[in-house]
MDTraj code that builds the backbone (N, CA, C; nanometers):
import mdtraj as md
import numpy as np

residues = "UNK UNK UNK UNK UNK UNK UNK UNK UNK UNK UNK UNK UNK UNK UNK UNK UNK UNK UNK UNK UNK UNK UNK UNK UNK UNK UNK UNK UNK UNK UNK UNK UNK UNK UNK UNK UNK UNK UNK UNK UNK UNK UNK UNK UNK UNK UNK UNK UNK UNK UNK UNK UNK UNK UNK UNK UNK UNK UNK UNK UNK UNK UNK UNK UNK UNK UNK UNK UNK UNK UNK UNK UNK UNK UNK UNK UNK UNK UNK UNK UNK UNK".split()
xyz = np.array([
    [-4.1180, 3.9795, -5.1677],
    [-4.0172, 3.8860, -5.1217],
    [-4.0657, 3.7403, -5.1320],
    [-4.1862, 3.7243, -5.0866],
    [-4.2629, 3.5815, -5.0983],
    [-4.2320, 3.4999, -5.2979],
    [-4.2841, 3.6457, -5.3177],
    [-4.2767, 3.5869, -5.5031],
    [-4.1388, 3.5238, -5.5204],
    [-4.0154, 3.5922, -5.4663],
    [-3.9176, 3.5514, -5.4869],
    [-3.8353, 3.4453, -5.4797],
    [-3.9376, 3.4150, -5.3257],
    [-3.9154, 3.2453, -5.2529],
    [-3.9574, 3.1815, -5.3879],
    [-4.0887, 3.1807, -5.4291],
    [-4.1095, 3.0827, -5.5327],
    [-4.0964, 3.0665, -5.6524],
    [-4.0021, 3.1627, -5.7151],
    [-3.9556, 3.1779, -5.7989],
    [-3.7925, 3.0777, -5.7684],
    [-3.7506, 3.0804, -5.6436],
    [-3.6267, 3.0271, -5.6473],
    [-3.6508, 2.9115, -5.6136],
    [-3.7106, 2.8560, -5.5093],
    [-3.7606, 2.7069, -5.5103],
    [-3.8142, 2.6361, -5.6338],
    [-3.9061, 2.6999, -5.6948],
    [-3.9273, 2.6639, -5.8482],
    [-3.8207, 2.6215, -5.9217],
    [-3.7384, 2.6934, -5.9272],
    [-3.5893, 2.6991, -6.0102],
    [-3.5254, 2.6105, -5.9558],
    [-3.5075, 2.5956, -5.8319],
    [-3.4717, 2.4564, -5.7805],
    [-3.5246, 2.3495, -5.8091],
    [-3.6372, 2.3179, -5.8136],
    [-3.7617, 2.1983, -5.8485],
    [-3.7147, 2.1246, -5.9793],
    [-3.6859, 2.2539, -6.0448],
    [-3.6833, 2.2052, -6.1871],
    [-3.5562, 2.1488, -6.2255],
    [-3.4256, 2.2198, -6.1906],
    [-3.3036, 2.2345, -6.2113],
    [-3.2793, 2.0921, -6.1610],
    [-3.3539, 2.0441, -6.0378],
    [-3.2819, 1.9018, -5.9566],
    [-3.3490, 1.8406, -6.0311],
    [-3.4372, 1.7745, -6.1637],
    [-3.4716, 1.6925, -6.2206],
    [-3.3768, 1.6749, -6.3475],
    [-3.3376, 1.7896, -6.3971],
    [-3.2680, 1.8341, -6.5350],
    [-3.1409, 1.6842, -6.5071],
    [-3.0702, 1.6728, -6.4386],
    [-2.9168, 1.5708, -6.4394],
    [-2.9881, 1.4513, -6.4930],
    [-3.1054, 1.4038, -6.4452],
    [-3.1661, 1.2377, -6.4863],
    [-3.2393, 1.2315, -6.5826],
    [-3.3023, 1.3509, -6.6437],
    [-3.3262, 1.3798, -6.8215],
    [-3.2184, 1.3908, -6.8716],
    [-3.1304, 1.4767, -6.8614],
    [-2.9779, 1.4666, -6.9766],
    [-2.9451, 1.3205, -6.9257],
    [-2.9328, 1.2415, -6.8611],
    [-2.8585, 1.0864, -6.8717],
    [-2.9395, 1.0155, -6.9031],
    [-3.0551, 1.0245, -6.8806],
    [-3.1536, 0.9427, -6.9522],
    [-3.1199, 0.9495, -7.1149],
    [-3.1244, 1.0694, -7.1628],
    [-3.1126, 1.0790, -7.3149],
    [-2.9701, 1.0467, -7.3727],
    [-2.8571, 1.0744, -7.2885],
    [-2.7234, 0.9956, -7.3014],
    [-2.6898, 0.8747, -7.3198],
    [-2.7427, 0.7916, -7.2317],
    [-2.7246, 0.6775, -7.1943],
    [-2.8347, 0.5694, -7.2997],
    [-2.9363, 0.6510, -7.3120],
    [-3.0618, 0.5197, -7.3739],
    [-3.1064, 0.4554, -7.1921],
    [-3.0440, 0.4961, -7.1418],
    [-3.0722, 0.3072, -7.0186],
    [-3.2605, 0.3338, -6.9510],
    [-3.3462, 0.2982, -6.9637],
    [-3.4978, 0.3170, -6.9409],
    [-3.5534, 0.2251, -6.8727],
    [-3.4540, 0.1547, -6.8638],
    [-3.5623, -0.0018, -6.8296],
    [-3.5870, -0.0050, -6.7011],
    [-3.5085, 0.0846, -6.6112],
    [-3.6140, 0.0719, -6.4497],
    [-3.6781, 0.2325, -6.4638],
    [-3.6761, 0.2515, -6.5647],
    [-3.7935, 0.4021, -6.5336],
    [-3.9192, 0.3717, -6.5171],
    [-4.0173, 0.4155, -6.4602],
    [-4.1415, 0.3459, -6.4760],
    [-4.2231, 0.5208, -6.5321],
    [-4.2880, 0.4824, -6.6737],
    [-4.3802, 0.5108, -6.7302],
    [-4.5057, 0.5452, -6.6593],
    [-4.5771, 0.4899, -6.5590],
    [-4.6734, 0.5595, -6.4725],
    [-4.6377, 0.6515, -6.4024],
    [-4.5052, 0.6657, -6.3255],
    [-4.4820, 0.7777, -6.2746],
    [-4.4687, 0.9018, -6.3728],
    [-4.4158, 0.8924, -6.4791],
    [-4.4028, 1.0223, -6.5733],
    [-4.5443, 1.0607, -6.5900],
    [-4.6430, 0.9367, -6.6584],
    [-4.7923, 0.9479, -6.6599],
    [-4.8480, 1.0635, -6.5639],
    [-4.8434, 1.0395, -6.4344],
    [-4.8682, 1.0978, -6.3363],
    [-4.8064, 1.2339, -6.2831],
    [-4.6818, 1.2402, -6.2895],
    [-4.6137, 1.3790, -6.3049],
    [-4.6793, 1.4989, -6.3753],
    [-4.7034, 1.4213, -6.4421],
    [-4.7477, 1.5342, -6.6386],
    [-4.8652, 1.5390, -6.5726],
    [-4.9342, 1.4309, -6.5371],
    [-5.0871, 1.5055, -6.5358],
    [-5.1159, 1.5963, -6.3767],
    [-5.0045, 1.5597, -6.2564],
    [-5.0179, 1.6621, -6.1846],
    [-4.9304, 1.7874, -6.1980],
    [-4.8235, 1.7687, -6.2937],
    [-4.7871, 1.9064, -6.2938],
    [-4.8775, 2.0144, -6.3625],
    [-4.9712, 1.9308, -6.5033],
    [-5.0696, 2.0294, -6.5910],
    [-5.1672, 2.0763, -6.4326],
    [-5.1712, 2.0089, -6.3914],
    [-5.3191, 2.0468, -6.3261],
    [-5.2395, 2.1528, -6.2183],
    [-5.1725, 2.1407, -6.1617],
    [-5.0717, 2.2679, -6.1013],
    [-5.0372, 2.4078, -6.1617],
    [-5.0366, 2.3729, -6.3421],
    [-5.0194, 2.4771, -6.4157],
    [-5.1735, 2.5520, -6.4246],
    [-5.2760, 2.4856, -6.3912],
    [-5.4515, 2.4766, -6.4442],
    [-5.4225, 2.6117, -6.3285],
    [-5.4264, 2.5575, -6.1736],
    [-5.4562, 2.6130, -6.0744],
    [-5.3609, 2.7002, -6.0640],
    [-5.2289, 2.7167, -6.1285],
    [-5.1300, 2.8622, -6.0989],
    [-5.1982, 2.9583, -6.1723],
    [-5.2818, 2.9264, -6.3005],
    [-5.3382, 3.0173, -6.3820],
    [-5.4767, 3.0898, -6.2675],
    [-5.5238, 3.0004, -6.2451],
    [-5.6797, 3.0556, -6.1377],
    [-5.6465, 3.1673, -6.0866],
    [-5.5210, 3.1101, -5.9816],
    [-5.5034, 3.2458, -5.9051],
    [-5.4031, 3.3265, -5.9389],
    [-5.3394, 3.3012, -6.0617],
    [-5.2361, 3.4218, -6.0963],
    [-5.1439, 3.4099, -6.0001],
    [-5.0858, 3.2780, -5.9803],
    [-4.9531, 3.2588, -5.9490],
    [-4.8299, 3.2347, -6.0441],
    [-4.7593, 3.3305, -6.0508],
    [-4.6387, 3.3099, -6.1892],
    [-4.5592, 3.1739, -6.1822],
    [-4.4876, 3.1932, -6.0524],
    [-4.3826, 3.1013, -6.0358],
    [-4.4261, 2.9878, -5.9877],
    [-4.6321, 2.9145, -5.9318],
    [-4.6440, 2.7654, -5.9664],
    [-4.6778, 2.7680, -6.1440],
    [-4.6888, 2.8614, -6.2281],
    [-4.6869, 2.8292, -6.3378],
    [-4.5511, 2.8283, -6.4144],
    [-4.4359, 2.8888, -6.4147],
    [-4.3683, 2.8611, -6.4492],
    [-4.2677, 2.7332, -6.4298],
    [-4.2581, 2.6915, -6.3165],
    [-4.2437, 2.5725, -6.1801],
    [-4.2906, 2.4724, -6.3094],
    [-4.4228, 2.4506, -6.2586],
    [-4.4334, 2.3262, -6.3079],
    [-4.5038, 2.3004, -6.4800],
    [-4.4808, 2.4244, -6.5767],
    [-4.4202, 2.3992, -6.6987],
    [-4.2900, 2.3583, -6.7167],
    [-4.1968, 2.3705, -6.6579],
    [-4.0570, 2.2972, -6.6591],
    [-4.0808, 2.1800, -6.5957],
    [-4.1448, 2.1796, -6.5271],
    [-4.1563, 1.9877, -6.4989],
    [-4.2533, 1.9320, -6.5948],
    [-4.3365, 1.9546, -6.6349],
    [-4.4321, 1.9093, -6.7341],
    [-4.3312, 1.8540, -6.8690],
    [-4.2419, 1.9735, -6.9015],
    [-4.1616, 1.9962, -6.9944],
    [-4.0118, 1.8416, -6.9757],
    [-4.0248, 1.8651, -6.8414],
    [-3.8564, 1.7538, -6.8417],
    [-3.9188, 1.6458, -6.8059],
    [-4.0654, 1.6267, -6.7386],
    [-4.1319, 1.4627, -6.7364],
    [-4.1426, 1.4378, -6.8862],
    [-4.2124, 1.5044, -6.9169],
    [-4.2566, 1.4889, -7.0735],
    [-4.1486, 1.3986, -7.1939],
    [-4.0234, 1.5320, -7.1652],
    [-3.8832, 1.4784, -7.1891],
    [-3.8662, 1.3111, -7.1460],
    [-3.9094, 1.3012, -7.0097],
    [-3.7981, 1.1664, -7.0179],
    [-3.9480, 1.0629, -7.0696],
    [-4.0186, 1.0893, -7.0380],
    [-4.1577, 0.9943, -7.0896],
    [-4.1330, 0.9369, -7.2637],
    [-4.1077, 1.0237, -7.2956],
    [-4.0511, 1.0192, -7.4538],
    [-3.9825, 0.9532, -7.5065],
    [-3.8430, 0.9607, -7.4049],
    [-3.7606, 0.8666, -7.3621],
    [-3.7782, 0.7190, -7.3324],
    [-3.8159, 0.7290, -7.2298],
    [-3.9363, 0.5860, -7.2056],
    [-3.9523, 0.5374, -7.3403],
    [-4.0654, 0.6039, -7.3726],
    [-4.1513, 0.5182, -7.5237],
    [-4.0274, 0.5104, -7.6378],
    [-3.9216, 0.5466, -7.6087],
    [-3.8484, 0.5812, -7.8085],
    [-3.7514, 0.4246, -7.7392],
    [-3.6530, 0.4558, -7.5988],
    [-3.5803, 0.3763, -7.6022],
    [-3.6094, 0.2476, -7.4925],
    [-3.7452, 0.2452, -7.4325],
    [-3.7270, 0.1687, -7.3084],
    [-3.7958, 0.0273, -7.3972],
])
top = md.Topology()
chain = top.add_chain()
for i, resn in enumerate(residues, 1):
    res = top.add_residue(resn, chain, resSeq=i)
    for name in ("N", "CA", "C"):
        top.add_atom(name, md.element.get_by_symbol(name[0]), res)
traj = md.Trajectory(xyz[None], top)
């Protein structure tokens, strides 16, 4: 049952970032995004993915490969249109 909690909070985590990556990439608009925060996202979500692997937690590894994945996304963003 526990796995399940974090499997659905995960899914939540991720899902509530997804609306401001799709408008980010809609829109072009970047210019109050700030680039250190994505910086920082990415490198604490990898290191979240480092430590879900240690202990063989699925859902902080799956969790925060989708955030790695939609920071990454808008970081990209950042650099192409900001």
């Amino acid at each position: 049952m526990i796995t399940y909690l974090g499997y659905f909070a995960g899914s939540l985590t991720v899902i509530s970032f997804l609306p401001q990556v799709i408008r980010t990439w809609k829109t072009h608009h970047t210019k109050d995004l700030s680039f250190a925060m994505f910086a920082l996202l990415v490198t604490a979500s990898s290191l979240w993915i480092v430590y879900g692997i240690l202990i063989k937690d699925v859902p902080v590894i799956l969790t925060n490969t989708g955030m790695v994945l939609l920071t990454g996304s808008s970081g990209v963003a950042k650099l192409r249109f900001g």
